[in-house]
C-alpha positions as CSV (number, residue, x, y, z in Angstrom):
1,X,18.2,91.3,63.8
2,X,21.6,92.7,63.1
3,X,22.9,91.9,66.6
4,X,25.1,88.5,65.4
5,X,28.9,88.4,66.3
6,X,30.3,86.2,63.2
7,X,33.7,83.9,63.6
8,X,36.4,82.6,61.7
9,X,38.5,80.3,63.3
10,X,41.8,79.6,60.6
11,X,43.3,76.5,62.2
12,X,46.0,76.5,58.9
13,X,49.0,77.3,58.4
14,X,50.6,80.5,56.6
15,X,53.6,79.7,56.7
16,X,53.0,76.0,54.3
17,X,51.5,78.1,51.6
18,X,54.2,77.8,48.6
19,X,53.7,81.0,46.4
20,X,55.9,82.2,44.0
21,X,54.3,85.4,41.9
22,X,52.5,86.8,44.9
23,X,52.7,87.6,48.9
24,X,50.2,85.9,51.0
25,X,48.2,88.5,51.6
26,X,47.9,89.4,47.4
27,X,46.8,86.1,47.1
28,X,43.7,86.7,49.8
29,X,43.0,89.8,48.8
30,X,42.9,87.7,45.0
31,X,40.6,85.4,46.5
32,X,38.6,88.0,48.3
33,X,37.9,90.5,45.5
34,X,39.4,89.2,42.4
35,X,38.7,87.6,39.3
36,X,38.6,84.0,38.4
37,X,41.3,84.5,36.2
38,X,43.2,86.5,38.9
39,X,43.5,83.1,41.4
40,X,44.0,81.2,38.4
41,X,47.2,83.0,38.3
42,X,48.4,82.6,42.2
43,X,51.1,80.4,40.9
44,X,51.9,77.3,43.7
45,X,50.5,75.5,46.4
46,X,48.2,77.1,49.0
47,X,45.4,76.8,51.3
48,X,43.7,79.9,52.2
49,X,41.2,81.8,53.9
50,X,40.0,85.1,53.4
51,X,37.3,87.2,55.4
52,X,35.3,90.9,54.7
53,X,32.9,90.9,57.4
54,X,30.4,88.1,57.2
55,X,31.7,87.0,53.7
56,X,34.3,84.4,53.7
57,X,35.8,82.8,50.9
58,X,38.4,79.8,50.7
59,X,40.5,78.1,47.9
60,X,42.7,75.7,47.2
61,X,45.9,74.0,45.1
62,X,45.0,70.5,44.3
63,X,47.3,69.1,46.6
64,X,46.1,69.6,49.9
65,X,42.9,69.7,51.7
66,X,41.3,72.8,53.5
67,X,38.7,71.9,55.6
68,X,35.8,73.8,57.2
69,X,33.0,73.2,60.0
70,X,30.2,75.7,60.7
71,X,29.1,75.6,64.3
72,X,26.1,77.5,65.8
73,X,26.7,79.8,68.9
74,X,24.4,82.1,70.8
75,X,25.9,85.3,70.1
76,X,26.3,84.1,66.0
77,X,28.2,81.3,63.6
78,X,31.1,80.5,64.1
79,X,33.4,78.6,60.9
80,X,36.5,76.6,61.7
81,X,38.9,75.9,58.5
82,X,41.6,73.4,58.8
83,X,43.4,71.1,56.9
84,X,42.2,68.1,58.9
85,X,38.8,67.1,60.6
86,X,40.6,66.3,63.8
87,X,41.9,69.5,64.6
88,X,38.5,70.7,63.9
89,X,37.3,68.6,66.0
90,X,39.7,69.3,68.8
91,X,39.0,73.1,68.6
92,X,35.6,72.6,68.8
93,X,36.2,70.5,72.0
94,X,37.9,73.1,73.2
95,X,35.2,75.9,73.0
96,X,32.7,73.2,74.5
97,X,31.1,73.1,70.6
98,X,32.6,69.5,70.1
99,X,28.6,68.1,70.9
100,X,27.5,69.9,67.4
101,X,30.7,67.6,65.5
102,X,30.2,64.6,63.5
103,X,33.0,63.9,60.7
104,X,30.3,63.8,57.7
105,X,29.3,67.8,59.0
106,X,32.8,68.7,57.8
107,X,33.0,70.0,54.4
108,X,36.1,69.7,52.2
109,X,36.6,73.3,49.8
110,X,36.7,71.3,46.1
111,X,40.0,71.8,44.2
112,X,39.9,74.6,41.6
113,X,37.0,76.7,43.0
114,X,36.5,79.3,45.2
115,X,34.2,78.9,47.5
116,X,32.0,81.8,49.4
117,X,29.8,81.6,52.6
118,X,27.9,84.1,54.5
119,X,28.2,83.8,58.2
120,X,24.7,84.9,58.5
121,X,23.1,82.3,61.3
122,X,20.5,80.3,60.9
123,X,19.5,79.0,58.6
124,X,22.7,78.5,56.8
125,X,22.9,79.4,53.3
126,X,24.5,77.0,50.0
127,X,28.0,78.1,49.4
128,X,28.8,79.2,45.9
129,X,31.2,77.9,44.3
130,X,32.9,79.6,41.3
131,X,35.6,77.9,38.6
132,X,38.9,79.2,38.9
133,X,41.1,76.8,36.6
134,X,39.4,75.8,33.4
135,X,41.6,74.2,30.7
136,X,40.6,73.6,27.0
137,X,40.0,70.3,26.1
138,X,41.6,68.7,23.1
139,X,43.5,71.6,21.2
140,X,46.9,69.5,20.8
141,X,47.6,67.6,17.8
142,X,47.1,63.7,17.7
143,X,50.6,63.9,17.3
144,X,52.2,61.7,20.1
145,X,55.7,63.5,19.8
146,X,54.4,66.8,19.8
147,X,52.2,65.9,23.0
148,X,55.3,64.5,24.3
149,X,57.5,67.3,24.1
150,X,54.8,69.6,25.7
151,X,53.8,67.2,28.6
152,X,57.2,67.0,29.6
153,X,58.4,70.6,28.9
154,X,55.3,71.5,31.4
155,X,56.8,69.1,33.8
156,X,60.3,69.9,33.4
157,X,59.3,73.7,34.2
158,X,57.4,73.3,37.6
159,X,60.3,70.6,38.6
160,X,62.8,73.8,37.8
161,X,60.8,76.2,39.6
162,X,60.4,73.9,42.9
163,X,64.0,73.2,42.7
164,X,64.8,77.1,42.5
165,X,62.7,77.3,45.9
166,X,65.1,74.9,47.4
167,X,67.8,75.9,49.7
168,X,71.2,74.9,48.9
169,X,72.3,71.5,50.4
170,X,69.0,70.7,51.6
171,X,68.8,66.8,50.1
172,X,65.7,65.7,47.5
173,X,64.4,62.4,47.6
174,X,62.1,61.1,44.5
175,X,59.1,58.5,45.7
176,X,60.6,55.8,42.7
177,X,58.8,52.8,42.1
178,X,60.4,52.1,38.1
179,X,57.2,53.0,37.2
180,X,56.1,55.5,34.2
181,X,55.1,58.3,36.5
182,X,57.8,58.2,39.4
183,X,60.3,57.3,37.0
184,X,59.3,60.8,34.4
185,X,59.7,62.7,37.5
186,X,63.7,61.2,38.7
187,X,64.7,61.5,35.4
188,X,63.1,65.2,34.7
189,X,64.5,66.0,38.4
190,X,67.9,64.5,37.7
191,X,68.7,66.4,34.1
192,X,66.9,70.1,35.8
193,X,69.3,69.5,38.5
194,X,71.8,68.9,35.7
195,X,70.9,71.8,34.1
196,X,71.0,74.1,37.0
197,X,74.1,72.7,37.8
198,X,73.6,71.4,41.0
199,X,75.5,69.0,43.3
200,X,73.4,65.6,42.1
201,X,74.9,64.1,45.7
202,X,71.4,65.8,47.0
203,X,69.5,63.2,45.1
204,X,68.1,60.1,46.2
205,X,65.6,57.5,44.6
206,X,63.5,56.2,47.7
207,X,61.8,52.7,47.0
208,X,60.0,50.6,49.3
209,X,60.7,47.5,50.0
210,X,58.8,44.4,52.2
211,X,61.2,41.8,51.3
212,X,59.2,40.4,48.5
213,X,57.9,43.4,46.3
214,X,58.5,43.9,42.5
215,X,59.0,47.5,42.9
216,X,62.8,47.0,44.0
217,X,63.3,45.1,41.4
218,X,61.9,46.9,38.8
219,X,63.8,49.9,40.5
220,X,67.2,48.6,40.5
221,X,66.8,47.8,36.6
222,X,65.3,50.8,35.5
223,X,68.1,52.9,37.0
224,X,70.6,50.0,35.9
225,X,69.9,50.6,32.5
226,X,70.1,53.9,32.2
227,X,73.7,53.6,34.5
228,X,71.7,55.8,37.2
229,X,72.1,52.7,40.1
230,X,73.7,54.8,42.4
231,X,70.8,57.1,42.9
232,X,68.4,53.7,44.3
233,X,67.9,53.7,48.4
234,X,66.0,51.1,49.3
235,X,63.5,51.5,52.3
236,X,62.7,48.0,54.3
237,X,60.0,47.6,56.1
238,X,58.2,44.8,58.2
239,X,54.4,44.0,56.9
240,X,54.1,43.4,60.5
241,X,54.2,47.1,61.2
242,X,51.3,47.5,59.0
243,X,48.2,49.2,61.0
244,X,45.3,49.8,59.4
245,X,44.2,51.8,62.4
246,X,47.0,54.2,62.2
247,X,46.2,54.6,58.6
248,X,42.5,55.3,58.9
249,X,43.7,58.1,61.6
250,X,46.4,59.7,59.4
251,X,44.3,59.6,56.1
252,X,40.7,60.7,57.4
253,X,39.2,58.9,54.9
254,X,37.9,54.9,54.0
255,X,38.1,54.1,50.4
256,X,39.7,51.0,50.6
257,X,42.5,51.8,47.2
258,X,43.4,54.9,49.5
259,X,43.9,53.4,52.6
260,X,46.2,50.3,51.1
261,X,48.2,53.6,49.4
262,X,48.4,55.5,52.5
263,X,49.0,52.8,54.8
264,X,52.4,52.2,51.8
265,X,52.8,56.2,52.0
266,X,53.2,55.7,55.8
267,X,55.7,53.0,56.0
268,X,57.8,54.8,53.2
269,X,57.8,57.9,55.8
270,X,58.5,56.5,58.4
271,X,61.5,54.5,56.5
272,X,62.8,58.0,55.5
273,X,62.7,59.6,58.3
274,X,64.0,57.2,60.9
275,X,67.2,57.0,58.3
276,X,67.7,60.9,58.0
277,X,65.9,62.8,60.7
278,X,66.3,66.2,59.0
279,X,65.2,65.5,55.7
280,X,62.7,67.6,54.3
281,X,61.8,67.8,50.7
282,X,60.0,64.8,49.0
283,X,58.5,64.6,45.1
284,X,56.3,62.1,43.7
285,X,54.6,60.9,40.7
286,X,50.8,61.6,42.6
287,X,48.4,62.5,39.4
288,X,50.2,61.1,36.6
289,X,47.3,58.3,36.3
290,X,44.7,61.0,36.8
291,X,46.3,63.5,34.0
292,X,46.7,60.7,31.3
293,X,43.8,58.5,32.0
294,X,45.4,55.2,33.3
295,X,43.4,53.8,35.9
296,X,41.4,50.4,34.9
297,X,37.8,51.5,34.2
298,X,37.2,47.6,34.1
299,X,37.2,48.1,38.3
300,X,34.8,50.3,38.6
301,X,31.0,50.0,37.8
302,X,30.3,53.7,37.6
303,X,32.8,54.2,34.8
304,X,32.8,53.8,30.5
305,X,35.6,54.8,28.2
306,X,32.6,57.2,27.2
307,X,33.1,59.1,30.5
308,X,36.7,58.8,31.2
309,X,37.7,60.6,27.8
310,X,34.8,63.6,27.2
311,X,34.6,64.7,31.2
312,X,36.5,67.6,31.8
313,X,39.6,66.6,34.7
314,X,37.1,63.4,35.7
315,X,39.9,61.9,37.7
316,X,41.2,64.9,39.0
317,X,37.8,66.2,40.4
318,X,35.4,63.5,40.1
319,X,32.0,63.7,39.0
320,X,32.2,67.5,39.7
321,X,30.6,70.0,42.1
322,X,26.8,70.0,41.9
323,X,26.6,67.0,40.9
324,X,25.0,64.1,42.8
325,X,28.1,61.8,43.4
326,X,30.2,65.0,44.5
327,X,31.0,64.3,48.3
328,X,31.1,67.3,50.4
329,X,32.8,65.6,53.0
330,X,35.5,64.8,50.6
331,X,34.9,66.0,47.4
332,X,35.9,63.6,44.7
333,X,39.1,62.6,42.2
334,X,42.3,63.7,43.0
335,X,40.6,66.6,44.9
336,X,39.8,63.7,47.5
337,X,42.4,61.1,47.1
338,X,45.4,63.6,47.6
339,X,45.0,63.2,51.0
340,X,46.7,59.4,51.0
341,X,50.0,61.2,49.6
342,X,49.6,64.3,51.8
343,X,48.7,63.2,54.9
344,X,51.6,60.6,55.5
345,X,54.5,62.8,54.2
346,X,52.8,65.8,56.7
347,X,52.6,63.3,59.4
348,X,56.3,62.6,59.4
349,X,57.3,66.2,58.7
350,X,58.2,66.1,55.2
351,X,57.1,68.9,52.2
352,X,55.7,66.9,49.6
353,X,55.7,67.8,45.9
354,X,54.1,66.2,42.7
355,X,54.4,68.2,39.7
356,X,51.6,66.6,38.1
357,X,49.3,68.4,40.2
358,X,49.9,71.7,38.8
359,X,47.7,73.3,36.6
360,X,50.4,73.8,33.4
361,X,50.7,70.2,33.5
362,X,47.3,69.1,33.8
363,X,46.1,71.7,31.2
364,X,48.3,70.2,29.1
365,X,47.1,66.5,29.6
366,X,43.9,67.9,28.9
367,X,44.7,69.3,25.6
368,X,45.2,65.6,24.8
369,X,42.8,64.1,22.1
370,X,42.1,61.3,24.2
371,X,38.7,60.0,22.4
372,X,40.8,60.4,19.0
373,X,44.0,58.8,19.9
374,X,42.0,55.9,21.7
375,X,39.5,55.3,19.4
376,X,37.3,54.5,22.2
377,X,39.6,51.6,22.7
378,X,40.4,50.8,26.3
379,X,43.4,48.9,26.0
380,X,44.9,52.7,22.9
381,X,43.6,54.6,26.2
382,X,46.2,52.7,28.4
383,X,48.8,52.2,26.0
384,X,49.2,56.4,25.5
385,X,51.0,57.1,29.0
386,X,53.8,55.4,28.3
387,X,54.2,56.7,24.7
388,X,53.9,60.5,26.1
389,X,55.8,60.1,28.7
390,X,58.6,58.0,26.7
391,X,57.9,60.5,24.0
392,X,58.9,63.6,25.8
393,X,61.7,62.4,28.0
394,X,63.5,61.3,24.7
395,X,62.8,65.1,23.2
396,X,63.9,67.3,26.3
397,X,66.5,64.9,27.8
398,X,67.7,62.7,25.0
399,X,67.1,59.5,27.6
400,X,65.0,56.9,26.3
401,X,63.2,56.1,29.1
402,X,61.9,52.2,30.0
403,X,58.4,51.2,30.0
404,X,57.0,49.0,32.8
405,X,53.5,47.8,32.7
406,X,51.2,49.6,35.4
407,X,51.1,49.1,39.4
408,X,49.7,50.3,42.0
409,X,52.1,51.5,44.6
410,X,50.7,49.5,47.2
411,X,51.2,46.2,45.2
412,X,54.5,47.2,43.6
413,X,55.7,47.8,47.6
414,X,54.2,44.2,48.5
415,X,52.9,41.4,46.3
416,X,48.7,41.1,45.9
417,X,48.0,38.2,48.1
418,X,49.9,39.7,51.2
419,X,48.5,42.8,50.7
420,X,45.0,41.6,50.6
421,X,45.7,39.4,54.1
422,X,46.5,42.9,55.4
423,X,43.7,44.9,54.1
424,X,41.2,42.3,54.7
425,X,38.2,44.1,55.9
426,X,35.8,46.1,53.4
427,X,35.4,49.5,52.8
428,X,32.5,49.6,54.9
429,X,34.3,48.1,57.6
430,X,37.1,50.6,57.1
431,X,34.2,53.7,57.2
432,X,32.7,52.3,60.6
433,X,36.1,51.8,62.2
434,X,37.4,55.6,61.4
435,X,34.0,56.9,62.6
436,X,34.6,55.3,65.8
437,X,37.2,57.1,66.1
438,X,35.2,60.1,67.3
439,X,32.4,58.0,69.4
């Protein structure tokens, strides 16, 4: 029978999508019709849906989530995009659909593909999913200057172009722990800003602070040394005010690393914007671990040296699409764990902004000759962040830069044993409480 009536419901929001080299509707039409190449070039960050008849197709920036739910209705399917399962979940409660909803039926549209469905009824067909962004591996040098100079110089260029989107006088605030990634980002903000010659009064260094944290510390001297003090505002906040609840809401999701991050995110937020009301724009360092390898493969089970260094963007996307660790709830990496930096700036009105999520820079960090430069040695793997990073800043900015060992942003904002008397409960724990949030 020819006789179904198809539905799209697009719950996002136009007017978030950041494009620079095309209008809206050229990206669509891009993601509609076009090439892989052709979306690889939509440069920015976007979320979008795109519909000819019953063929839909959807795709993404890796730094925010798009969302969909296919529901069944008499007269035909119906699919809901968002970029959040609740408001999903409301719209289906809304139509009277809401008895079909369960939070693992959402699907999350991976980072990097496009991804088609046919609004055909029932049975539902697979989507197909089709690379758009495919950087070559290992063609740099094992040169650490040159890799410098070309990870920064990728870095420094997205930093200018989101700073050309800025209106004059709005104010920038930089996420800043001291560490390598936040503090790569100030510094490259700082001298673009510099550069463009703009008022540097705009800028602010935002650090969080519980009391008894290293990250203030560390902070305060990094920008000490480099006679850049006056840029540190430190954000206090009570451990008290701490709810893990709230976080599980906010985030949609349980891992227990992302929840301690987010529930950091959230208190940073709301720091910022009970200070300044109208600010607006925040950066970050998000995806500096994830482009250069430095997250401690000691921690988890799953992972070797082996796999970190020869898998194409493994901490980015995870184990990959088709594979049989790839969540389609959540999808996996970066692609899933953006959420704990998105969700909490979004949830206190801010735009949020890591230029290491953009494809020139993480095509770069590819190029990288990881397994060479390493040597398969875990403790080389760690050590090369610092070097690039310390590397380049030195070649495009003539700063050399300070090198703090690695933290996590949620024990750099509170020490370990507090944190873990706040985030006592597993991650299982964590999965069964957020679920019960739609009992």
């Amino acid at each position: 029978m020819d006789d179904y009536i198809e539905r799209l419901v697009d719950l996002t929001d136009p007017s978030t999508n950041r494009l620079r080299n095309v209008s809206l509707e050229e990206a669509r039409e891009r993601i509609l019709r076009g090439t892989a190449e052709s979306v690889r070039e939509i440069d920015g960050s976007f979320a979008i849906v795109a519909r000819e008849g019953k063929r839909v197709r959807m795709a993404r920036s890796l730094d925010r989530p798009l969302r969909y739910f296919l529901a069944k209705r008499r007269e035909g399917p119906a699919l809901f995009v968002a970029d959040r399962i609740d408001a999903i979940h409301r719209q289906l409660k809304s139509e009277g659909l809401d008895a079909q909803f369960h939070p693992s039926y959402t699907r999350m549209v991976p980072a990097h593909y496009v991804v088609e469905l046919q609004l055909i009824g029932c049975p539902d067909p697979d989507p197909t999913y089709t690379r758009f962004f495919m950087p070559e591996r290992n063609s740099l040098p094992g040169d650490l200057d040159v890799i410098g100079e070309a990870y920064v110089g990728a870095l420094a260029s997205e930093v200018d172009k989101w700073l050309g989107d800025i209106a004059e006088r709005e104010p920038i605030g930089v996420c800043f722990s001291g560490g390598v990634d936040s503090a790569s980002v100030f510094l490259t903000v700082y001298h673009v800003m510099r550069r463009r010659g703009m008022n540097l009064a705009r800028l602010k260094a935002f650090t969080l602070n519980f009391g008894d944290g290293p990250d203030v510390r560390q902070a305060r001297e990094f920008l000490e040394k480099l006679g850049l003090g006056l840029f540190l505002e430190t954000i206090d906040a009570d451990p008290a005010s701490i709810d893990v609840g709230e976080t599980l809401r906010v985030l949609e999701d349980y891992k227990p690393l992302d929840v301690e991050c987010a529930s950091m995110g959230l208190a940073l937020c709301r720091g910022i914007r009970a200070r300044y009301p109208d600010w607006k724009h925040l950066v970050d360092g998000d995806g500096g671990d994830e482009n250069l390898k430095d997250y401690p493969i000691e921690e988890n089970p799953e992972l070797t040296i082996r796999s970190v260094v020869n898998n194409l963007m493994l901490y980015q996307e995870g184990w990959g699409v088709g594979r049989i660790k790839h969540s389609l709830t959540y999808s996996g990496g970066l692609s899933r764990s953006y959420a704990r930096t998105y969700a909490p700036a979004r949830q206190f009105g801010f735009e949020g902004f890591s230029p290491f999520t953009r494809p020139a820079v993480i095509a770069v960090a590819e190029a990288i000759p990881f397994a060479a430069l390493s040597a398969m040695s875990v403790e080389r793997l760690y050590s090369l962040k610092g070097e690039v990073a310390r590397r380049g800043i030195k070649a495009h900015f003539g700063v050399d830069m300070p090198v703090f060992s690695k933290r996590r942003f949620q024990h750099g904002a509170i020490p370990v044993d507090n944190l873990r008397r706040r985030f006592a409960a597993p991650g299982p724990d964590y999965r069964r409480q957020y679920l019960s949030i739609y009992k």
